[in-house]
C-alpha positions in Angstrom: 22.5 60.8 -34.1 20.5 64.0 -34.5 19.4 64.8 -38.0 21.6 68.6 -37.6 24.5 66.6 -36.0 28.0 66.4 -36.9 30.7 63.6 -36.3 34.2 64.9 -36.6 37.2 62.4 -36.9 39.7 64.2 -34.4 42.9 64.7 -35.9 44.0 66.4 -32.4 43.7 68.2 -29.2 45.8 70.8 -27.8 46.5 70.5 -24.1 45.0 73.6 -21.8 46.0 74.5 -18.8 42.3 73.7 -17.7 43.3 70.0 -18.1 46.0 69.9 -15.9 44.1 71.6 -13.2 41.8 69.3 -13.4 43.7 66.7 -12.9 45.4 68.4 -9.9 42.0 69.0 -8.3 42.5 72.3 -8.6 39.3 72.9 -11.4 35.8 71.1 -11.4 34.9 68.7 -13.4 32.8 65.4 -13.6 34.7 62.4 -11.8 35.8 60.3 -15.2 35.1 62.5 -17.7 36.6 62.3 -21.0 39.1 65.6 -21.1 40.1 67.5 -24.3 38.4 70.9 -25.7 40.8 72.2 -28.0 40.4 70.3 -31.0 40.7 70.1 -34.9 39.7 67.4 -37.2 38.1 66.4 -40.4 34.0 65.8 -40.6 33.4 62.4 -41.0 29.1 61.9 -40.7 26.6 64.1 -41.0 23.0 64.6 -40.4 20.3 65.4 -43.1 19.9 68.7 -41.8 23.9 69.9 -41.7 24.0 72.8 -44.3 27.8 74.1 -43.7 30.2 72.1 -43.2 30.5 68.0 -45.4 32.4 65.0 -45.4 36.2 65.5 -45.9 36.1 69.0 -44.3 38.5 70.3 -42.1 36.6 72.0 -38.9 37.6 73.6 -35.8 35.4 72.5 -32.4 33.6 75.0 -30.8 33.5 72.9 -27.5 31.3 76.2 -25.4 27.6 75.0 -25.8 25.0 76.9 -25.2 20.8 76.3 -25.5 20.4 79.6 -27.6 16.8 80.0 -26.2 17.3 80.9 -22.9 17.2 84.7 -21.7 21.2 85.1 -22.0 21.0 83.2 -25.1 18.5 85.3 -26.3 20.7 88.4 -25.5 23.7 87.2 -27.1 25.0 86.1 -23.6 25.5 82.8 -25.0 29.0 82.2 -22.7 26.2 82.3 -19.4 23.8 80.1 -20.9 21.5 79.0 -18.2 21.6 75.3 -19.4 25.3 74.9 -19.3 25.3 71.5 -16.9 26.8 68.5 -18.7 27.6 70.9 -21.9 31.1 71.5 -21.6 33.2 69.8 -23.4 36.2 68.1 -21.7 34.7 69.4 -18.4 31.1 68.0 -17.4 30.7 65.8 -21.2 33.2 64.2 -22.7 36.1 66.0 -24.7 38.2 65.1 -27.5 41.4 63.3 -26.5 39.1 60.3 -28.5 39.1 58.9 -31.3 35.6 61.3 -32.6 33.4 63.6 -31.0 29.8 64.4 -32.5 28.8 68.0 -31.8 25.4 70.2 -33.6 26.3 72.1 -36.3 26.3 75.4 -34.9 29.4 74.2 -33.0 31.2 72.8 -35.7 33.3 75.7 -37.8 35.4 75.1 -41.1 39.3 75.7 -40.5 40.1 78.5 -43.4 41.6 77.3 -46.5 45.4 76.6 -46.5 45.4 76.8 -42.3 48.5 74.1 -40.9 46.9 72.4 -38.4 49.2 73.9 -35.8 47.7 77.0 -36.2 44.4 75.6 -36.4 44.2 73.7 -33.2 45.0 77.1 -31.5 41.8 78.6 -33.0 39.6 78.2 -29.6 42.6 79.8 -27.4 42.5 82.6 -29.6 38.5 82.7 -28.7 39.3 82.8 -25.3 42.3 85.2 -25.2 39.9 87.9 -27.6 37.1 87.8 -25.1 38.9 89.0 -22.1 41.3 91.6 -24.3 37.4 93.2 -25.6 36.6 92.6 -21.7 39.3 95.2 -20.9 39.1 97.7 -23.5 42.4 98.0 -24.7 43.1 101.2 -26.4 46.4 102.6 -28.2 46.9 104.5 -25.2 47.5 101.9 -22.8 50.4 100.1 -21.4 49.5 96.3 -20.4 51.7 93.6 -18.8 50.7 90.2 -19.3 51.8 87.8 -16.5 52.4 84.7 -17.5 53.8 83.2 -20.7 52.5 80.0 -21.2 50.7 80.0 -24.9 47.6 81.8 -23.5 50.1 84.7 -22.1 51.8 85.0 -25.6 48.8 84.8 -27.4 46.8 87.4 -25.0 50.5 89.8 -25.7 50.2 89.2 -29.6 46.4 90.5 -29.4 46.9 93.2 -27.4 49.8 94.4 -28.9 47.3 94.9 -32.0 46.1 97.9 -30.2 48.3 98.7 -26.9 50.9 101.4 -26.7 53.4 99.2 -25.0 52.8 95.5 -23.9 55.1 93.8 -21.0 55.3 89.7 -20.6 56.2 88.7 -17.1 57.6 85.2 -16.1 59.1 83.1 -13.8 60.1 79.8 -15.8 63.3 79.6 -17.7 62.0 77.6 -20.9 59.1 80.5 -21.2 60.8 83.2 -20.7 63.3 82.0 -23.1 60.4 81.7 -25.6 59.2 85.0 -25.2 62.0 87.1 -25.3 62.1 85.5 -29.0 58.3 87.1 -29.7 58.4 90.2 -27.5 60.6 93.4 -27.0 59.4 93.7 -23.3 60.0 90.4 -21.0 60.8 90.7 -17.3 62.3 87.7 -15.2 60.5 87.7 -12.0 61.7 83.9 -11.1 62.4 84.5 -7.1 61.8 88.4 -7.1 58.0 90.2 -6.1 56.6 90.5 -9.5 54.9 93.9 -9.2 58.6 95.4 -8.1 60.1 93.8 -10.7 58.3 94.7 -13.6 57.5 98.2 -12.4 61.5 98.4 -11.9 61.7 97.0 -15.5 59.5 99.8 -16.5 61.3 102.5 -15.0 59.1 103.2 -12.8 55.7 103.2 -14.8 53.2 101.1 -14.1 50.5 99.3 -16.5 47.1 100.5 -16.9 46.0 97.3 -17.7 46.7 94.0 -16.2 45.8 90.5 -17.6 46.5 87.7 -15.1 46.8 84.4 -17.2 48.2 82.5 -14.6 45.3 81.9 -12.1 47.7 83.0 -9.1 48.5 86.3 -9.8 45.8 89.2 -8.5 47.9 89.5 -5.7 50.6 90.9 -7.9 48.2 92.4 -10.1 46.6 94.6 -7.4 50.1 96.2 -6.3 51.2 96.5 -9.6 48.1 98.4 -11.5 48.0 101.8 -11.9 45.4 104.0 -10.2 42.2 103.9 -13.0 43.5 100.9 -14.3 42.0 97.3 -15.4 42.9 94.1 -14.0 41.3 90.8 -16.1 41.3 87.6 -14.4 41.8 85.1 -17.0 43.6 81.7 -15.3 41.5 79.1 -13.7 42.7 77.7 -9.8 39.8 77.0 -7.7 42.3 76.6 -4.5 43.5 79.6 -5.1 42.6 82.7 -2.9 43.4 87.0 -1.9 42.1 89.0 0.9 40.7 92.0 -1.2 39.1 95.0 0.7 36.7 96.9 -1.8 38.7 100.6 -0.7 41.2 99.0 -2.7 39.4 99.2 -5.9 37.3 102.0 -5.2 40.2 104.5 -3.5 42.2 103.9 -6.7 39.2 103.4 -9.3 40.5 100.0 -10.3 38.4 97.7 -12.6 38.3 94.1 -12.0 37.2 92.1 -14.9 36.1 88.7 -15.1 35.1 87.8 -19.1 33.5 84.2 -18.1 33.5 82.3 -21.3 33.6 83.5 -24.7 30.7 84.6 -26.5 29.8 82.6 -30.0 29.8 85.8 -32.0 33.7 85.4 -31.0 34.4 82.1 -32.3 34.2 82.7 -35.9 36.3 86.4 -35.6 38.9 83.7 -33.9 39.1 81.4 -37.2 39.5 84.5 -39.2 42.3 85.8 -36.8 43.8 82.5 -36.9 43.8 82.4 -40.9 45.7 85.5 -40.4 48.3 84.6 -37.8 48.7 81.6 -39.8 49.5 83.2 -42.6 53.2 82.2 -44.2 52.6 85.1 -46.4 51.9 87.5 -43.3 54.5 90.3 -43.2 57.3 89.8 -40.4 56.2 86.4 -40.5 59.3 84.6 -40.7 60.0 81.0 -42.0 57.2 80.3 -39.1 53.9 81.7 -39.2 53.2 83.3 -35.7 50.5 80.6 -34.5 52.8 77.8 -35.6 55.8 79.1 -33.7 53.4 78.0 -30.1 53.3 74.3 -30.9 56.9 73.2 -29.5 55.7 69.2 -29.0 53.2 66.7 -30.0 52.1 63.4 -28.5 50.2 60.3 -29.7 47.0 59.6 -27.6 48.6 57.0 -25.6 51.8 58.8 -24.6 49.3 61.5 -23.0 51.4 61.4 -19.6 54.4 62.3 -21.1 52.2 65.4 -22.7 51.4 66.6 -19.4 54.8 65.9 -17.9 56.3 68.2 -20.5 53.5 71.0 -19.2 54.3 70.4 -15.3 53.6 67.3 -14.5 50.5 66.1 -12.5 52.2 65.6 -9.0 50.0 67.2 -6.4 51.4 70.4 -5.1 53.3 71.1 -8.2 53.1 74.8 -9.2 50.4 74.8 -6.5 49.9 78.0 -4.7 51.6 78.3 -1.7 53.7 74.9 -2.4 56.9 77.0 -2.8 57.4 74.6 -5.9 56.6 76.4 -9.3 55.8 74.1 -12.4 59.0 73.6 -14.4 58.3 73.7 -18.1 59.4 72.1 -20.8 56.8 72.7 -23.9 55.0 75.9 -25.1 51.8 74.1 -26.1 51.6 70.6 -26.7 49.3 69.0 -28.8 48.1 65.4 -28.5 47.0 63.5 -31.2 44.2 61.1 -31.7 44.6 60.6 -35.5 47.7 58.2 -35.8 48.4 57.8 -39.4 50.9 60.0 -42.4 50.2 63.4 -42.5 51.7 66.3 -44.8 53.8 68.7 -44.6 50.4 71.2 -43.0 50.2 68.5 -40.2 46.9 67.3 -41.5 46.2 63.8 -42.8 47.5 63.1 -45.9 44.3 63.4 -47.6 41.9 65.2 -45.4 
């Protein structure tokens, strides 16, 4: 143990998509490696240099590593670290669907006062879902459509409804589209339709000047469905997935593709304070649920992990694959698995953490 290191008791992990790709084959990662990344827990150890954060405390993983001394580091490109091999968590070192984990300080953040765990262990999909909504520039102006609405479609909707004129969820499953016609004012079923038509039908015949993809299958769609000037942000992971492009299309009709890569660290911490606010009971409009909250639909002790993924998909090869014919059929939002087995309270943290 390092003298600025920090080992956090994990309390739990919230499945990503990521992790089921991975175990499809359809993401890299090291053979045998531990998975897990989104994770809360309480501070258990620390090293005689750890300044910010003490036993008892409940933290928030920040599992995107970076050197800090490298020339992106040094530019504040810290999500294209030049020393990222065996430094991502749940990916190429070993994650958090453990018992601990023991991180530096630097990416170890205290969950705010009076945060439910639920809405804490959605603090580092909020990190990523704010990176690629800067990454495009949303303005009040523009009209998006989010395809997909897994948790990271609904939370990329909630954020850019923040600033967007109008904002448009697209989906094929019935469970999620059920779910976000509860959160959202604009939801189009494209379950066995062309999902550009569809939503431009939906729209009346307007399309979206900006596009986020959270699926990892959709720039196909995305491409006929922009607007001419518009953005499209590529924000789902399937390495076997693929589209002819011809670079006319994007230049003819001045069409941005974005790619955000990981998220910077300067975003983490705006993330926790986001959370804090999502997760706020008080919040205005927030109902009996807070809006974070309302994203966890199931949780699962460590060792019932396959029934986790089952309710996200399962983990047959081919299912939801591109070009299987077969989409995933859902029955969770997010699901959370937890490492920590004992009472907790009514804020789903350890009775006494």
């Amino acid at each position: 143990m390092n003298g600025d290191d920090v080992v956090v008791e994990i309390v739990g992990t919230g499945v990503c998509g990521t992790d089921r790709k991975i175990l499809l084959g359809r993401f890299p990662a090291r053979p045998g490696v531990v998975l897990g990344h989104e994770s809360v827990g309480v501070v258990r150890e620390t090293g005689p240099q750890v300044r910010t954060v003490g036993v008892g405390d409940r933290v928030v993983v920040n599992p995107t590593l970076y050197c800090g001394w490298c020339t992106p580091c040094r530019r504040g490109a810290t999500n294209f670290c030049r020393h990222k091999a065996g430094t991502e968590v749940g990916v190429d070192r070993d994650g958090t669907y453990a018992e601990s984990v023991t991180l530096p300080e630097r990416f170890v953040e205290r969950v705010p006062a009076g945060l439910s765990f639920r809405s804490a262990v959605l603090i580092e999909p909020l990190a990523c879902v704010l990176s690629n909504v800067r990454a495009a520039s949303v303005t009040f102006d523009d009209t998006v459509v989010v395809l997909g609405a897994g948790p990271i479609g609904m939370l990329t909707a909630w954020v850019a409804a923040r600033q967007a004129r109008r904002v448009t969820v697209a989906e094929p499953d019935g469970y999620r589209l059920e779910r976000a016609r509860e959160q959202f004012a604009h939801v189009v079923d494209v379950a066995g339709a062309d999902t550009a038509e569809a939503v431009v039908k939906a729209s009346g015949g307007e399309r979206p000047s900006v596009v986020f993809d959270t699926t990892g299958t959709g720039l196909d769609a995305a491409l006929r469905l922009i607007d001419d000037g518009g953005r499209i942000v590529v924000m789902g992971f399937d390495d076997t997935y693929t589209v002819p492009l011809r670079p006319l299309q994007l230049t003819n009709r001045g069409i941005q593709l974005i790619g955000a890569g990981d998220y910077r660290a300067d975003i983490f911490p705006v993330a926790v304070d986001l959370a804090a606010e999502l997760g706020d009971p008080r919040r205005p409009g927030s109902g009996p649920v807070p809006v974070l909250e309302r994203l966890v639909t199931h949780e699962f002790p460590l060792e019932r992990y396959a029934e986790a993924f089952t309710a996200l998909g399962g983990l047959t090869p081919g299912d939801g694959g591109h070009g299987t014919g077969r989409p995933p059929r859902y029955d969770a939002l997010k699901v959370v698995i937890r490492s920590h087995s004992g009472p907790v309270g009514a804020d789903g943290w350890p009775v006494g953490a």
